[in-house]
C-alpha positions as CSV (number, residue, x, y, z in Angstrom):
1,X,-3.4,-23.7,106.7
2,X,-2.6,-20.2,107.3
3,X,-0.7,-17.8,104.3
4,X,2.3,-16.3,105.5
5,X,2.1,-13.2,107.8
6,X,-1.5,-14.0,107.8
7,X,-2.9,-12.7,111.8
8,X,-5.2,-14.4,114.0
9,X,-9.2,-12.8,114.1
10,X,-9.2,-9.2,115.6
11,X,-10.4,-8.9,118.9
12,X,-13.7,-9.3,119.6
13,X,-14.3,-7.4,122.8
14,X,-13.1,-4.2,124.2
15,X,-11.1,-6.5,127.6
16,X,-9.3,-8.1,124.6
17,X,-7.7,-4.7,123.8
18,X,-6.0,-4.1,127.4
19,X,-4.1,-7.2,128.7
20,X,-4.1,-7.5,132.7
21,X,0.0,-6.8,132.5
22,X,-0.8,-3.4,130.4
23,X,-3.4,-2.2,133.0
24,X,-1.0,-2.5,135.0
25,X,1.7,-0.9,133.2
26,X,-0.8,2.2,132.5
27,X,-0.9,3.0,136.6
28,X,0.6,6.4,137.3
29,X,1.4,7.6,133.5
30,X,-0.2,10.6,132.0
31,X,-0.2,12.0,128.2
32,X,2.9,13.9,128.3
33,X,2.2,17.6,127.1
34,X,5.2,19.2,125.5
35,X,3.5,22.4,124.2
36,X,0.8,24.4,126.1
37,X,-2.4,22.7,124.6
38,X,-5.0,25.3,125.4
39,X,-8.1,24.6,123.2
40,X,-11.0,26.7,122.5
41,X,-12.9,25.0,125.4
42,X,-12.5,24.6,129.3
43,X,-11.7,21.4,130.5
44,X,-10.6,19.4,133.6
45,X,-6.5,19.5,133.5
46,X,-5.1,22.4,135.8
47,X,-3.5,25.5,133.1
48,X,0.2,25.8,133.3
49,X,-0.8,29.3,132.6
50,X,0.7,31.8,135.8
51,X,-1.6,34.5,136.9
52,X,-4.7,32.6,136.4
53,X,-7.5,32.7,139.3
54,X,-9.9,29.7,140.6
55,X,-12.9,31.8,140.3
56,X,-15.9,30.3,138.3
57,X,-15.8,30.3,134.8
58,X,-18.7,27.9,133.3
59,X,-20.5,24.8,133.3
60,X,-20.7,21.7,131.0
61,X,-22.8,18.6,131.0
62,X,-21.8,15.8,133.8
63,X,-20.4,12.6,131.8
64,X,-20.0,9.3,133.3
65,X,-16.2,9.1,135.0
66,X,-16.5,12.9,135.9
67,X,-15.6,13.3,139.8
68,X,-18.8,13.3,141.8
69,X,-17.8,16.5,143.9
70,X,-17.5,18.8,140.9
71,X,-21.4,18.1,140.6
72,X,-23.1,21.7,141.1
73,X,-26.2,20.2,142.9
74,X,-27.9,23.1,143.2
75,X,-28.2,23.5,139.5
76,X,-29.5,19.9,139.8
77,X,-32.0,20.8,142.1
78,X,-33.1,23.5,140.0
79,X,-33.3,22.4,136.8
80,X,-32.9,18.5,137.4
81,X,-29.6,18.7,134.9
82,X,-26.2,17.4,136.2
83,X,-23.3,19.8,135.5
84,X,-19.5,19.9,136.4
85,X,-18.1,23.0,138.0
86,X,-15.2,24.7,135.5
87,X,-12.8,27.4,136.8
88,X,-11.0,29.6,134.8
89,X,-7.5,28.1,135.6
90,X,-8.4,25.0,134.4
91,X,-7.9,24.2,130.6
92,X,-9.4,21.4,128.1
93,X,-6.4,19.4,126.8
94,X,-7.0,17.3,123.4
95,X,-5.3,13.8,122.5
96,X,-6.0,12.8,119.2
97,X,-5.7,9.5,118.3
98,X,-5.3,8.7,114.6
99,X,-5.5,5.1,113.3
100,X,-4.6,4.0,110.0
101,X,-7.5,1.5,108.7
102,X,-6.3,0.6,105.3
103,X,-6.3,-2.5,104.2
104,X,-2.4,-2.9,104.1
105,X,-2.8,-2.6,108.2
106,X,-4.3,-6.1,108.2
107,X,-0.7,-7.8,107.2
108,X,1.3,-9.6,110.3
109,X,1.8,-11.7,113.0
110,X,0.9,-9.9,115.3
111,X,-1.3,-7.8,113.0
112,X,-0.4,-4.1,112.6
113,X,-4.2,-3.1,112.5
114,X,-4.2,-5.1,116.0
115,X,-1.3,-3.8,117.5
116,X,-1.7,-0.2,116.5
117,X,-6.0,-0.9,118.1
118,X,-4.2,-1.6,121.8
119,X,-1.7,1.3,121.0
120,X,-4.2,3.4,120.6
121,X,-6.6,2.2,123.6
122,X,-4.0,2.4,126.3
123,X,-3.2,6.0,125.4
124,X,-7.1,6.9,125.3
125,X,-7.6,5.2,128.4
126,X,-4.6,6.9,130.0
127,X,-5.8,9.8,128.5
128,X,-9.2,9.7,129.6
129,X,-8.2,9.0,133.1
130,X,-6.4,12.0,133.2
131,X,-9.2,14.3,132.5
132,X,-8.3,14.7,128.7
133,X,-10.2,14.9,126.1
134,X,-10.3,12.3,123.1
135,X,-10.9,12.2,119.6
136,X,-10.8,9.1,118.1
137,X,-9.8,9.2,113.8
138,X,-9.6,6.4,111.0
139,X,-7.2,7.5,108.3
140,X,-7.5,5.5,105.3
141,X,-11.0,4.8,105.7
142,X,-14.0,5.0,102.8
143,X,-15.0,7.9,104.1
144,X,-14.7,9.9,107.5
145,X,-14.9,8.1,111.1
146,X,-14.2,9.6,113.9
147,X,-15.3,9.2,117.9
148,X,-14.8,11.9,120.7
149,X,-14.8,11.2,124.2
150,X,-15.0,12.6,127.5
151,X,-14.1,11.4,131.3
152,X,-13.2,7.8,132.3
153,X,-16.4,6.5,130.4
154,X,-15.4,6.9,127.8
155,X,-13.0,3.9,127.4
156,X,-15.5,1.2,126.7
157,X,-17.2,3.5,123.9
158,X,-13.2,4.1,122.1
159,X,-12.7,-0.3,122.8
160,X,-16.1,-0.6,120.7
161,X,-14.8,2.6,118.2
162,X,-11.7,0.5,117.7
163,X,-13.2,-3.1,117.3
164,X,-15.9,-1.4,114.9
165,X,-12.8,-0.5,112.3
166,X,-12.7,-2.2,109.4
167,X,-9.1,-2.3,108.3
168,X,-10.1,-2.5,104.7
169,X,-9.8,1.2,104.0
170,X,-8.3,1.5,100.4
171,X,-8.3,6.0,101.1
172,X,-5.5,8.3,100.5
173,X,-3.2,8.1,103.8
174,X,-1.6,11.3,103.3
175,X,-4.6,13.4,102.1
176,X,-6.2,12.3,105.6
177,X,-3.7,13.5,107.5
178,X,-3.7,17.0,105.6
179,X,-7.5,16.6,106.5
180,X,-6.9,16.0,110.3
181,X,-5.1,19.2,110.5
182,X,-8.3,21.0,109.6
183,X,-10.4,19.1,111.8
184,X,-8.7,19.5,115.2
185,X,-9.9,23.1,116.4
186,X,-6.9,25.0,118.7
187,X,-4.0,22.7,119.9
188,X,-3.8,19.3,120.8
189,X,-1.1,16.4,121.3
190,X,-1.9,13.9,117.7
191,X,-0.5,10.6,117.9
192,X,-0.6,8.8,114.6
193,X,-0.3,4.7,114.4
194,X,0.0,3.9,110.8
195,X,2.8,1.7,109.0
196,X,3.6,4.6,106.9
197,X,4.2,2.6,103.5
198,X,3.1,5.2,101.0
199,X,5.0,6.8,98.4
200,X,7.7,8.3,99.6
201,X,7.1,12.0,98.2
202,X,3.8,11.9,99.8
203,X,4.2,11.8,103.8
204,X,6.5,14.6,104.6
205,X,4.2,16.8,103.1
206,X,1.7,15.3,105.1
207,X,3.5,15.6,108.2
208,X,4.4,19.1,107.9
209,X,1.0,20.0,107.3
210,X,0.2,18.5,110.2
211,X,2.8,20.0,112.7
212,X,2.5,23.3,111.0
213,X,-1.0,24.0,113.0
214,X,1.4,24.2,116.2
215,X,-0.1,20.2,117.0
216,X,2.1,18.2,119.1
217,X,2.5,14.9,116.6
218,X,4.0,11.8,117.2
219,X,4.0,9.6,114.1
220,X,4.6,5.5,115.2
221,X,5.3,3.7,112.7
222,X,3.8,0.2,113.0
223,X,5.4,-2.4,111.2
224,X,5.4,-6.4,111.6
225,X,8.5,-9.1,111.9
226,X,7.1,-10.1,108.4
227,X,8.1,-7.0,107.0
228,X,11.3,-6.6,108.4
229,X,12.6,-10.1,108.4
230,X,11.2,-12.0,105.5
231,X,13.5,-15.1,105.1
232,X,14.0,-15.1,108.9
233,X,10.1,-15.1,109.0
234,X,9.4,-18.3,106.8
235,X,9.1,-16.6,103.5
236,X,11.9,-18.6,100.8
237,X,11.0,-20.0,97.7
238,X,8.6,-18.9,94.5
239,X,5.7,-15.9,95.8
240,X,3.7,-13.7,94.3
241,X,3.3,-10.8,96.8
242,X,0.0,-9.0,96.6
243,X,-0.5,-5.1,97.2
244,X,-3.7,-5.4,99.7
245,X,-4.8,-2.3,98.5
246,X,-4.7,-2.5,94.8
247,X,-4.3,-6.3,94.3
248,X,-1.4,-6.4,91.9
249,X,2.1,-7.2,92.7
250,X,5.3,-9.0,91.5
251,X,6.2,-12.7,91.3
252,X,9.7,-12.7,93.2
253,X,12.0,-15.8,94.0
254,X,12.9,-14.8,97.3
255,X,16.4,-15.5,98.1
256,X,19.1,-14.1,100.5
257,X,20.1,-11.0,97.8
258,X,16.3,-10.1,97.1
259,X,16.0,-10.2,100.6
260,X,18.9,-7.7,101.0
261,X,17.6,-5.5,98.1
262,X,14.2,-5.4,99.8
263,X,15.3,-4.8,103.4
264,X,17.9,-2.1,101.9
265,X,15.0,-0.1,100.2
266,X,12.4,-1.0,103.2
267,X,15.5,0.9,105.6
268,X,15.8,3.8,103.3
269,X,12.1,4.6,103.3
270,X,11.7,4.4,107.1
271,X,14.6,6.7,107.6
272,X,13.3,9.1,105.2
273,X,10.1,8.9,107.0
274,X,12.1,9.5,110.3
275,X,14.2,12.7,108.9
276,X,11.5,13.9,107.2
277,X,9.6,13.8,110.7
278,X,12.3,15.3,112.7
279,X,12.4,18.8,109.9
280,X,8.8,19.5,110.5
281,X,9.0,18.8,114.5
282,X,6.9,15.2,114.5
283,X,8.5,12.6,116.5
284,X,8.8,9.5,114.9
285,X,9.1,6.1,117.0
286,X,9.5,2.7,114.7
287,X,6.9,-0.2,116.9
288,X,7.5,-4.0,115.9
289,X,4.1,-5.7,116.0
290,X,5.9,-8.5,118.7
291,X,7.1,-6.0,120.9
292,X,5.4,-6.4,124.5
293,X,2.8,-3.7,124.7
294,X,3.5,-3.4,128.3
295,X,7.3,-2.7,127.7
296,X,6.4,-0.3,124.9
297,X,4.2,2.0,127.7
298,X,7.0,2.0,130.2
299,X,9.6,2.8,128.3
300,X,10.4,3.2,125.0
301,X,6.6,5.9,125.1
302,X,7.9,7.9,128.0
303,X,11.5,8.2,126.6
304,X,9.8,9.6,123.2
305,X,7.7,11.8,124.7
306,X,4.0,10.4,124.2
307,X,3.5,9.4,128.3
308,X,5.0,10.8,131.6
């Protein structure tokens, strides 16, 4: 018998990420770029940048998912070396995908660490479509992981990234996203999927950090029906609930009034999450773990902001 809020195995393979019905609900969307997002590097996407020319500007190294015609076969003829053609109107655009591995991501039916996995591939694989590129972080994690990824092959490698995660990471949240300000050279559009239940005094700082590098940051806060609905989810009676970070936690009777107390101080702590996004410019979006994936995609991401 299953514990309460207690998920189902994590996926196994990379097809068990992206449902048929998301595929499908991926068709025609982009990464939506509110800021100019010019990195250090060239790139693929066409520079919203006036003025520029289409004369040649460099090559890089052919990846698997790169267009075929923007081979330069005479430097393969030469040097047997495939290369794609860059121009110097054409800009490298980064989306940074930052997934919060600790262990407290494991709680919920559906899982948060679950959820927030097939969050993040559909925007990789959207954004790898597109010609972006991706980096791929774990925040939370013993130590640093990170992925980065380039051209439409990329997908399977960030599915295997993402099933490789642990979700056992007992790190310091906020101090990782302070971190992944550092680490992401120029501009870039960061889109963090973490439940966000740290103490309160530590993510705005965090967040502001963050933004303050001129990064285009979306913060979606994952949490599951268990969280938000705990007698309207099966949990009544005697509990002890257990931190699954730090394995303490109180005994609690859980009746109607406790239930109001908790949901009253859950409520405060996501709104302060949500103003303290909107002073430092991140936009926050609040994701329910049952909430169809494909529904997510086509609207309530596009109306935020994080697709087109």
């Amino acid at each position: 018998m299953s514990r309460w809020g207690e998920s189902p195995p994590r996926p196994a393979s990379v097809d068990a990420l992206l449902d048929p019905a998301v595929a499908a609900a991926l068709v025609g969307l982009d990464i939506e770029s509110r800021k100019l997002l010019a990195s250090p590097r060239h790139g693929e996407r066409r520079s919203t940048r006036r003025g520029t020319s289409v004369e040649f500007a460099d090559f890089r190294p052919y990846t698997a998912g790169d267009d075929l015609r923007r081979i330069d076969w005479n430097v393969y003829a030469r040097l047997d070396a495939l290369v794609i053609k860059l121009f110097q109107d054409e800009e490298d655009l980064l989306t940074v995908l930052a997934v919060d591995d600790s262990a407290s991501m494991r709680f919920g039916t559906p899982c948060k660490h679950t959820t927030a996995s097939k969050i993040a591939f559909a925007l990789g694989v959207t954004a790898l479509g597109a010609g972006h590129r991706v980096q791929a972080h774990a925040l939370g994690a013993e130590g640093a992981v990170s992925q980065t990824l380039r051209g439409r092959g990329g997908a399977g490698q960030l599915g295997k990234w993402l099933i490789d995660l642990s979700a056992d990471g007992r790190g310091d949240l906020a101090m990782d996203l302070k971190a992944l300000s550092g680490a992401v050279r120029g501009r870039a559009k960061i889109i963090v999927l973490t439940d966000a239940l740290v103490p309160s005094d530590a993510m705005p700082a965090a967040m502001s950090t963050l933004a303050s590098r001129g990064h285009d940051v979306h913060l979606l806060q994952v949490l599951s029906p268990q969280e938000l609905q705990p007698l309207a989810t099966g949990l009544s009676g005697d509990h002890r609930l257990v931190d699954a970070e730090t394995g303490e936690g109180p005994a609690v009777s859980m009746t109607a009034s406790i239930e109001a107390e908790y949901r009253a101080r859950l409520n405060a702590h996501v709104e302060m999450i949500d103003a303290a996004a909107h002073r430092c410019g991140v936009r926050p979006l609040l994701v329910r773990t049952d909430e169809p994936l494909e529904d997510l995609l086509r609207s309530r991401l596009r109306q935020g902001g994080v697709l087109r």
